[in-house]
Steps between C-alpha positions, in 0.01 A plus 500: 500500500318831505489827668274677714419896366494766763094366522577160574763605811233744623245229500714217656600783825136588573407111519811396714459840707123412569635154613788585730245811707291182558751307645633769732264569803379847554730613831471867658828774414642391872566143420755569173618780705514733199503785752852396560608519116730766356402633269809748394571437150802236472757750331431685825540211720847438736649156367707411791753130431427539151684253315483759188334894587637631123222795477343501894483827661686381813674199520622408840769228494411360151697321381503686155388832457628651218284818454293468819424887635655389846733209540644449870697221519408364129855308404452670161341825433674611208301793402262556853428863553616391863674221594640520927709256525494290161750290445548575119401873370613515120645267310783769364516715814895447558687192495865406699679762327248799520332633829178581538331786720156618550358809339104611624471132609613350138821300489742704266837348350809689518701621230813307557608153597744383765764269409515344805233245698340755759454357885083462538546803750663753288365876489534730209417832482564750174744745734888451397807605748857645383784276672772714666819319459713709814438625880454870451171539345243675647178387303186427689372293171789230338602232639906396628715248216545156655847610453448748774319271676758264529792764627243616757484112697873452383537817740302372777622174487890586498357764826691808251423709811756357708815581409750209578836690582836298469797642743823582354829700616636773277854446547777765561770318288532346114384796348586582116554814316338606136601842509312613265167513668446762763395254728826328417543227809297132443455181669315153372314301773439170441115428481416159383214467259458877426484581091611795336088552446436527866429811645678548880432685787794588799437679793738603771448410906470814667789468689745568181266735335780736572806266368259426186438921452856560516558216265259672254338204326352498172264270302556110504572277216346156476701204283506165508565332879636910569321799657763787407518796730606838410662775703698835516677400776605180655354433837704553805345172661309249380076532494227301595293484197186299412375456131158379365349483126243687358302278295474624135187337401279602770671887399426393113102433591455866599590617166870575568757343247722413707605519847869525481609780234802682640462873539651699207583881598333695224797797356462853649351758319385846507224433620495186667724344765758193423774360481861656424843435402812631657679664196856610452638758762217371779477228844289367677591360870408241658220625672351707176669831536552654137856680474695654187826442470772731528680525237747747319421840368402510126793646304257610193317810506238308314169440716279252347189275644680243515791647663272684768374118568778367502726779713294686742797639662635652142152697505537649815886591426394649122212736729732610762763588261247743288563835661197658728532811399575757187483888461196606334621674214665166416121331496393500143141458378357684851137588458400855529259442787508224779154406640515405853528190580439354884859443627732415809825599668718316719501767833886437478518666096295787640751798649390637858193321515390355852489103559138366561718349854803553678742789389622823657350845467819733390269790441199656604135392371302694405131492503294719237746802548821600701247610785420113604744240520704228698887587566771276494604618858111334645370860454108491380283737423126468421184736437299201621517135602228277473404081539634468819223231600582507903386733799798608736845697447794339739849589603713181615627518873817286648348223600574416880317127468276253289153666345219472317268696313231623706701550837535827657853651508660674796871653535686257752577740725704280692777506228786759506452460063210509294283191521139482403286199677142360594320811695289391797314762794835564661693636181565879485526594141272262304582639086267253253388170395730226265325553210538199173271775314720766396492695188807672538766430821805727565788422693737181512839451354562446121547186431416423138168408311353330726450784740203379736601180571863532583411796729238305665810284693553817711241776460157506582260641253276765725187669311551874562142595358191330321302230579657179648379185676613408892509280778195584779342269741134602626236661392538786249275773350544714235685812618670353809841608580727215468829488782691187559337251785739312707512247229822558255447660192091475618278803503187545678236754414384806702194688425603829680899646529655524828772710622680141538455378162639869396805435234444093463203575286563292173242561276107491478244183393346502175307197534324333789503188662345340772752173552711430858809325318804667372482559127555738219236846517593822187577841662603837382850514624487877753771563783396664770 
């Protein structure tokens, strides 16, 4: 059989072109519709349901579509530049044990595996949280234990916020004795079910708090099917008492160790408060009062710490008995010159010196010189007085009925003895005004230190001179004459003096007023 050469195939197309363009009738462009034909290069063209797409610049739903430029919703596009939503990416992007995330729009395995099947909804993100295993933290960024967790709905399902209280009585009888506890008087209530672990809480109706403070109670005890109570004193009647438990787990979630660790009393110190023993040659009573004992004199001369701790009494007795005084040429080692030194003095080891209160004056006083002083008969005399803050100078006069300061004073002429009462317009010999202003008042009996106010009981106190304040009624200017009205112990003012108002003159106004009622005006006290 033999061959055709490149000359023979050339040959055989032009004769079987030539015959097929005679065969085919000459038709214009419209019929074949090449106007319709597109003619983008096939490498540019979209192959849409492509049963295979491998190198297609977009490749919607193909079927395969390995390296196609765009792959929608190709079931594999293992190496697209983008695939939406195909169903298989990468043959090695990730498998069941390793995630996979998405990086610039690549699918990106993660560096570690899970060893666990992962539900189809799981989310993972490259952020890690601490886990705080208690109830006290305060972060903002970690996350709480399931451990915590699970005390937190153990304490809202048990309700821990309600305390369930069980009633008891505190009886006043069956108590025992350990004497050597200071709280030294115990009693066991039966409690079934409570452990030596649990941690109890008693408190006391308020109707025997004061039973329960005399009592003096102390912590409680918990042992098996027994709360133990603790007190200082047994109670004079029995208490109504309810007790509840504190749970210690829900107290063990906040970060405490426990909640039932009895209270130790840390030791006194120097520096810090505590606890003490009672040593040798000390009590204590029953209601914490401290006392030394009294004991014997020390016969040794011999003073040691331990015996000043010990005998306190042997101390004092050793002091007392070392004498309190010594002549000074019997003082050995003196130093030639004393520097003063701020000192005191009882007033009683002082001779002649003058109490700060009380006392009698034996002598004379003397102020500055011989020329000035105060006698011991009441005999003073002065150059000059001064800081007697008040404006009038009064004698007292018997007083002939009740006063007060302010009221005008006339003799009671109608009495065969001297008696002073209220002036009004029909008394003859009007003499002053009761004066509480005083600086200095003569007169009166002697009746002690307190001078004014026993004398008060039967004298009047009448200013003599100065200013002083009185009764008027009316009008008043300053300068009017003031002579009793018709009211007792009442003035009224006159402008002008009268041949009537001669000799019941009491004094002159200093101050004006312009009122009707009776009250209280100053004058300069002037008979006339």
């Amino acid at each position: 059989m033999g061959y055709l050469d490149n000359v023979g195939l050339q040959y055989l197309w032009t004769k079987l072109k030539d015959k097929f363009a005679r065969r085919v009738p000459a038709h214009p462009t419209v019929l074949v519709r090449l106007s319709n034909v597109d003619n983008t290069a096939d490498k540019d063209k979209s192959v849409k349901y492509a049963t295979n797409a491998e190198s297609a610049n977009k490749a919607i739903k193909a079927a395969s579509a390995d390296t196609a430029t765009v792959a929608t919703t190709a079931e594999n596009a293992t190496t697209a530049t983008t695939a939406t939503t195909a169903l298989k990416l990468s043959t090695n992007a990730g498998s069941a044990t390793q995630p996979v995330y998405f990086k610039d729009g690549v699918p990106v395995a993660t560096g570690y595996t899970l060893s666990k099947s992962v539900p189809p909804d799981a989310k993972f993100t490259d952020s890690w949280r601490n886990i705080q295993d208690n109830l006290t933290s305060d972060s903002a960024v970690d996350s709480l234990s399931a451990k915590q967790g699970k005390a937190l709905k153990g304490f809202i399902d048990k309700k821990a916020d309600q305390i369930i209280t069980h009633a008891f009585t505190i009886p006043s009888d069956g108590w025992k004795t350990d004497s050597t506890l200071s709280y030294p008087y115990y009693i066991d209530i039966s409690i079934t079910g409570i452990t030596e672990n649990d941690c109890v809480a008693v408190t006391i109706s308020p109707n025997d708090i004061d039973i329960a403070r005399q009592a003096c109670f102390t912590s409680n005890e918990s042992r098996a099917n027994i709360l133990r109570l603790r007190a200082r004193n047994v109670p004079s009647k029995p208490i109504s008492a309810s007790y509840y438990f504190i749970r210690d787990d829900v107290v063990k979630a906040f970060g405490l160790e426990t909640a039932c660790v009895p209270y130790s009393l840390p030791v006194a110190s120097a520096s810090s408060l505590g606890g003490i023993k009672i040593g040798a040659g000390l009590n204590i009573t029953e209601d914490g009062v401290l006392n030394s004992d009294a004991q014997a004199p020390r016969t040794d001369k011999t003073l040691t710490q331990e015996g000043v701790a010990a005998d306190s009494k042997a101390v004092g007795d050793a002091i007392s008995s070392i004498a309190s005084s010594a002549e000074w040429d019997s003082i050995k080692n003196k130093p030639t010159a004393f520097t003063p030194e701020p000192h005191t003095h009882k007033i009683e080891d002082v001779p002649d010196a003058l109490p700060r209160t009380g006392g009698t004056l034996t002598g004379s006083l003397y102020l500055g010189s011989t020329a000035y002083y105060i006698g011991s008969d009441g005999t003073a005399k002065f150059n000059k007085a001064y800081g007697a803050c008040f404006n009038d100078y009064a004698e007292f006069f018997p007083r002939g009925e009740s006063t007060e300061p302010g009221d005008i004073i006339a003799l009671d002429t109608s009495n065969n003895t001297e008696k002073y009462i209220k002036a009004t317009n029909s008394s003859s010999v009007p003499v002053g005004v009761h004066s509480d202003e005083f600086a200095m008042v003569i007169g009166g009996d002697d009746c002690g230190d307190d001078f004014v106010s026993t004398n008060l009981t039967n004298y009047i106190p009448v200013a003599l001179c100065g200013r002083v304040y009185v009764k008027v009624v009316g009008r008043i200017n300053v300068g009017d004459y003031i002579i009793p009205s018709s009211i007792p112990g009442v003035g009224v003012g006159m402008s002008k003096m009268t041949f009537d108002s001669f000799g019941k003159i009491i004094g002159q106004v200093v101050e004006a007023d312009d009122k009707e009622e009776i009250r209280k005006v100053r004058i300069v006290v002037r008979k006339g």
